[in-house]
C-alpha positions as CSV (number, residue, x, y, z in Angstrom):
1,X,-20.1,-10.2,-19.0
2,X,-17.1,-7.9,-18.1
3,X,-17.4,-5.3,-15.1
4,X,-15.4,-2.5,-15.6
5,X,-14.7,0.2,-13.2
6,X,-12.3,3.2,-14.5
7,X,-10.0,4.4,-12.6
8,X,-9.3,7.7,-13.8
9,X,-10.5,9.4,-10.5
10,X,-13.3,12.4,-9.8
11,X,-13.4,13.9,-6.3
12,X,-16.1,12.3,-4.3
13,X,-18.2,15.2,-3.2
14,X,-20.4,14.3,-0.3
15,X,-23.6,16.4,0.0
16,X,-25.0,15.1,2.9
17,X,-23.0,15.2,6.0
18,X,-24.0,13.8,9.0
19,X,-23.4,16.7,11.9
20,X,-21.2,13.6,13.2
21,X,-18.9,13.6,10.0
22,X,-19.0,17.6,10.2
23,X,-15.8,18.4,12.5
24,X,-14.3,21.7,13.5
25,X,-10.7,21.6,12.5
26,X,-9.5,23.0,15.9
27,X,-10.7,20.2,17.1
28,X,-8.2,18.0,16.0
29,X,-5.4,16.7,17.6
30,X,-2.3,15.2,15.8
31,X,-1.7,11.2,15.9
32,X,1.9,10.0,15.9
33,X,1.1,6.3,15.8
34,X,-0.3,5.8,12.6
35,X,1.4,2.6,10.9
36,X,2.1,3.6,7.0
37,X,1.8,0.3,5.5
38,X,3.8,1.0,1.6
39,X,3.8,-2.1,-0.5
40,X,6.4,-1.6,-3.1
41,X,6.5,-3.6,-6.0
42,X,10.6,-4.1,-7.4
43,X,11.7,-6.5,-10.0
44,X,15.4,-7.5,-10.8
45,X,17.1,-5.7,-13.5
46,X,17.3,-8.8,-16.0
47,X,13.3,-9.8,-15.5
48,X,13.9,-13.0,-13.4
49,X,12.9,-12.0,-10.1
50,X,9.3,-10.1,-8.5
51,X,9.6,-8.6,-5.6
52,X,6.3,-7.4,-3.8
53,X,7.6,-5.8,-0.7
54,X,5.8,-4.3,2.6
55,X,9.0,-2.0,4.2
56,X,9.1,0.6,6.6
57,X,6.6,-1.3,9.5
58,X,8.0,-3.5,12.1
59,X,7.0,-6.4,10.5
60,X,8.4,-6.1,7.1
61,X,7.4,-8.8,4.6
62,X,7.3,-9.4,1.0
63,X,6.6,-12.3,-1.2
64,X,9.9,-13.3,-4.2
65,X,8.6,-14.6,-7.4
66,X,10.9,-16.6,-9.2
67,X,9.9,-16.5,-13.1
68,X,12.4,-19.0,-14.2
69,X,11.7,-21.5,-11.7
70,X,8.1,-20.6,-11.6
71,X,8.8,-20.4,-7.5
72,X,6.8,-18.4,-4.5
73,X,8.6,-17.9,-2.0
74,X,7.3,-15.9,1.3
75,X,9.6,-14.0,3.6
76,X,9.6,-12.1,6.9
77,X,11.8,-10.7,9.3
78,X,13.1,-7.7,10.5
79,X,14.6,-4.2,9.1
80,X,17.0,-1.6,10.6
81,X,17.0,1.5,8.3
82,X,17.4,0.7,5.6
83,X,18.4,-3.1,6.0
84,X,16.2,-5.7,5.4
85,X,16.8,-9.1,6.9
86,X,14.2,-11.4,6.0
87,X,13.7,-15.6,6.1
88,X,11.6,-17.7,4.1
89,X,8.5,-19.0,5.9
90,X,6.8,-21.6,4.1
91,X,7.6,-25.1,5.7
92,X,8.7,-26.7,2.6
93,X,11.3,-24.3,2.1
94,X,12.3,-24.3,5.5
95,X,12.8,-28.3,5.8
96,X,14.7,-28.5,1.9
97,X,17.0,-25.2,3.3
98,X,15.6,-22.4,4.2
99,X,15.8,-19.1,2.1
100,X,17.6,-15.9,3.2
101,X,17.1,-12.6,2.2
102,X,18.8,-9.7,2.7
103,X,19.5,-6.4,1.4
104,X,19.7,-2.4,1.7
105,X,16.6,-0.4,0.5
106,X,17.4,3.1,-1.1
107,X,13.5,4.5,0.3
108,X,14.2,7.4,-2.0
109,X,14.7,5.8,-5.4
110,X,13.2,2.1,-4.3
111,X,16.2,0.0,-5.6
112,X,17.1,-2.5,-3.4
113,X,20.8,-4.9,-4.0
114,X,20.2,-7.8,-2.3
115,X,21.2,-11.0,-1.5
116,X,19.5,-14.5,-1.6
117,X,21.1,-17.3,0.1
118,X,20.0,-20.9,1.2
119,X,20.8,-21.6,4.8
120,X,22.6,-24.8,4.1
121,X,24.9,-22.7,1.1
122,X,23.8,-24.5,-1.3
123,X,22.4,-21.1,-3.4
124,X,23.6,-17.9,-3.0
125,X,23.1,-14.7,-5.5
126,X,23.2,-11.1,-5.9
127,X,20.1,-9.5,-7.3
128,X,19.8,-5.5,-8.2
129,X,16.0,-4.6,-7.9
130,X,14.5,-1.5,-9.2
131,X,10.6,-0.5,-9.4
132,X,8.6,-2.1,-11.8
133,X,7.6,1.3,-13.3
134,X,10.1,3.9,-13.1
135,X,8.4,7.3,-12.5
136,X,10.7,10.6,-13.3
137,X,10.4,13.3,-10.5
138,X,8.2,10.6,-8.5
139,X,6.7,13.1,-5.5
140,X,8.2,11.9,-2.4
141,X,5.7,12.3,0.7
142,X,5.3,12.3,4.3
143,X,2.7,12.1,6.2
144,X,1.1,14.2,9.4
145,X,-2.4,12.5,10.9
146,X,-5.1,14.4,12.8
147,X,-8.3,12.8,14.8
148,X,-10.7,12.4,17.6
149,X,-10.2,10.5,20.8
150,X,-12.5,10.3,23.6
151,X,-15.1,9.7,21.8
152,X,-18.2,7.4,23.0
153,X,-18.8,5.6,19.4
154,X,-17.1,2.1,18.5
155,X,-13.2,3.2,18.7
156,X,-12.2,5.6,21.1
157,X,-10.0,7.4,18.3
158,X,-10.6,8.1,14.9
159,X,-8.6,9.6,11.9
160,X,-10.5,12.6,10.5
161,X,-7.7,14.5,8.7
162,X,-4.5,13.6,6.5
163,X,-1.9,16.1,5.5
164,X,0.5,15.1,2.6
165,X,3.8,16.6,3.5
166,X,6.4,17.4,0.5
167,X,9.3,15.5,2.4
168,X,12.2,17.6,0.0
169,X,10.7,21.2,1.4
170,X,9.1,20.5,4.6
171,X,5.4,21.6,2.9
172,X,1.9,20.9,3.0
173,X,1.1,19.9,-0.8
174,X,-2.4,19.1,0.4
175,X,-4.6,18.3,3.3
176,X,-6.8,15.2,3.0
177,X,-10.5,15.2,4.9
178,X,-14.2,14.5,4.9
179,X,-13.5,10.9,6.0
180,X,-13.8,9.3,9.4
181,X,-11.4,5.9,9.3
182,X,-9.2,3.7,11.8
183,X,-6.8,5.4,13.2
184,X,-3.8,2.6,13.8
185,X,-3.0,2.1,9.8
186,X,-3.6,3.3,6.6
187,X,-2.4,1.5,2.8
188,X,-0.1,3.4,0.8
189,X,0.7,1.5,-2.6
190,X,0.3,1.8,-6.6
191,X,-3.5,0.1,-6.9
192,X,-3.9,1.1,-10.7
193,X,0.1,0.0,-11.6
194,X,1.0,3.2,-12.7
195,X,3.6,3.9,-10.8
196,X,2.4,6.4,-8.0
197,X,1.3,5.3,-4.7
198,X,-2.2,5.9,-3.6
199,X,-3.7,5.9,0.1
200,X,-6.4,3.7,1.2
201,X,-8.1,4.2,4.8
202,X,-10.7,1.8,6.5
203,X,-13.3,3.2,6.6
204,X,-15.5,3.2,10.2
205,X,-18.2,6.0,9.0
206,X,-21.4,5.5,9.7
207,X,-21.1,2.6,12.2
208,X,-18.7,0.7,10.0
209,X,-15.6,-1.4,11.7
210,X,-13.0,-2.6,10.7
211,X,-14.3,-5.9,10.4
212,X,-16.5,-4.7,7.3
213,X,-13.5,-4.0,5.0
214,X,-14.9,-1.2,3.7
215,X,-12.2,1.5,2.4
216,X,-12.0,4.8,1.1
217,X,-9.7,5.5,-1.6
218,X,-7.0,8.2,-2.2
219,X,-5.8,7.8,-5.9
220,X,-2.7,10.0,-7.0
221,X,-3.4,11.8,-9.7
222,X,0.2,12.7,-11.6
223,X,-1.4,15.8,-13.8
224,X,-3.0,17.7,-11.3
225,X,-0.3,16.4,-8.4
226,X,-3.3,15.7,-6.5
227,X,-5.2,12.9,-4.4
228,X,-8.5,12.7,-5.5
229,X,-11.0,10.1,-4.3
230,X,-12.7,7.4,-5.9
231,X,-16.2,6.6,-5.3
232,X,-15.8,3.7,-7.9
233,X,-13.1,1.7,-5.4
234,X,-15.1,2.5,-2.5
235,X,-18.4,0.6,-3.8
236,X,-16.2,-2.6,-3.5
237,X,-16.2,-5.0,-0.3
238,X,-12.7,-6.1,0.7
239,X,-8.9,-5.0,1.4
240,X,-6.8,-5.0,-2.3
241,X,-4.8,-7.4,-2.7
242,X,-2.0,-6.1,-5.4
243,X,-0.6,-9.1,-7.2
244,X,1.8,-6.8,-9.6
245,X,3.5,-9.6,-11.4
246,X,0.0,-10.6,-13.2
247,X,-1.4,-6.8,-12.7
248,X,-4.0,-7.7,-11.0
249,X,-5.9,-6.5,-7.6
250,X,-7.7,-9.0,-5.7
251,X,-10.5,-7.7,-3.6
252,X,-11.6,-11.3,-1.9
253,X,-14.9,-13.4,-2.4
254,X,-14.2,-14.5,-5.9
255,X,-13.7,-10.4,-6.9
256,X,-10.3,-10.7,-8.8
257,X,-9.8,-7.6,-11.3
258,X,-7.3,-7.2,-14.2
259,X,-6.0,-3.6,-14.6
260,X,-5.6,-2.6,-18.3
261,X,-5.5,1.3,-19.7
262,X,-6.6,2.3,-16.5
263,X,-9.5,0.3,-16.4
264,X,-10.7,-2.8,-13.3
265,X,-11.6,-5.5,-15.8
266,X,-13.5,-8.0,-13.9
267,X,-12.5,-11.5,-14.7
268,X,-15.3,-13.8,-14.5
């Protein structure tokens, strides 16, 4: 039988505090060092190509599906701006010539013109990417972090407050709270594929760590221009794993979901 989970989002409402979850906004002091982790998921302009990309961290990674040619191939490197430069990493790529990637990544729009190369020059090719869904008047955001340090729990720190900042006029569209979550990271990418980005935080309530891979779920909602929680996501175990070229979300342990009409279809 089928789980489903909808994905059409309520606001989780929680009725019974702990004083510990129950925090005086003045309070708060501001984080700067909270890692935005965006996954963004591009393909090229005549359908060959899949791009699922992690920009904007010092790591930057992505993963190139190749449709024709039904090839994977993993990259990581390094990005400046808005240049990526990124090599292929698995070791049968490397040893037949390894793969080169590079490219300039408009964070505004998405679109990426990039190049792929073989090291030895045996391939080389220009390749326009654009998102895989193409949102109109997509909100573009920024984001200000607020927390607790110094406290005598499990982590020192914790995040406690999220403001979504309107990056075109400087303004607070809305402030995100009633959560206590790590503090280093947070996920911001499209986990229903349809074509907003939506903020996951681990969650470390209630004695949780990291290590439980419990998360709390921000899903953009494009009518109301709100985030809205969603206590469905949050009942499962395990970080998502987007795989956008099968529209799918993997949660680990055998918990692989298909995402049709806004629904988690379970797939048995």
């Amino acid at each position: 039988m089928k789980t489903k989970l909808l994905l059409c989002i309520s606001t989780l409402i929680f009725s019974n505090l702990s004083r510990a979850e129950i925090v005086n906004a003045t309070e708060l002091k501001p984080f700067s060092n909270v890692r935005v982790s965006m996954q963004r998921m591009l393909h090229s302009k005549e359908g060959r190509y899949f791009l699922s990309l992690y920009a904007g961290i010092w790591n930057p990674h992505a993963t190139l599906y190749d449709f024709v040619y039904q090839q994977e191939i993993n990259l990581k490197g390094l990005q400046k701006g808005d240049q990526l430069t990124l090599k292929s990493v698995d070791s049968d790529q490397v040893e037949n010539g390894q793969y080169q990637f590079t490219g300039l990544l408009d964070s505004n729009t998405g679109d990426l013109k990039a190049q792929l190369s073989k090291s030895d020059h045996s391939f080389e090719q220009s390749i326009h990417f654009e998102p895989v869904i193409k949102i109109l008047n997509k909100p573009n955001f920024v984001f200000k972090f607020y927390g607790l340090d110094n406290l005598n729990e499990s982590y020192s720190t914790v995040l406690k407050q999220l403001d979504v900042v309107n990056k075109n006029n400087n303004t607070v569209a809305q402030s995100l709270t009633g959560f206590t979550a790590f503090p280093k990271s947070i996920g911001y990418m499209d986990i229903n594929f349809d074509g907003y980005y939506d903020i996951v935080l681990s969650d470390i309530s209630q004695g949780r760590s990291i290590k439980d891979k419990r998360y709390i779920y921000w899903m953009y909602n494009p009518k109301t221009q709100q985030f809205q929680r969603s206590p469905q996501l949050e009942k499962i175990a395990g970080f998502p794993d987007l795989h956008g070229e099968k529209q799918q979300v993997d949660f680990g342990n055998g918990q692989l979901y298909q995402v049709e009409n806004g629904l988690l279809n379970r797939i048995e």
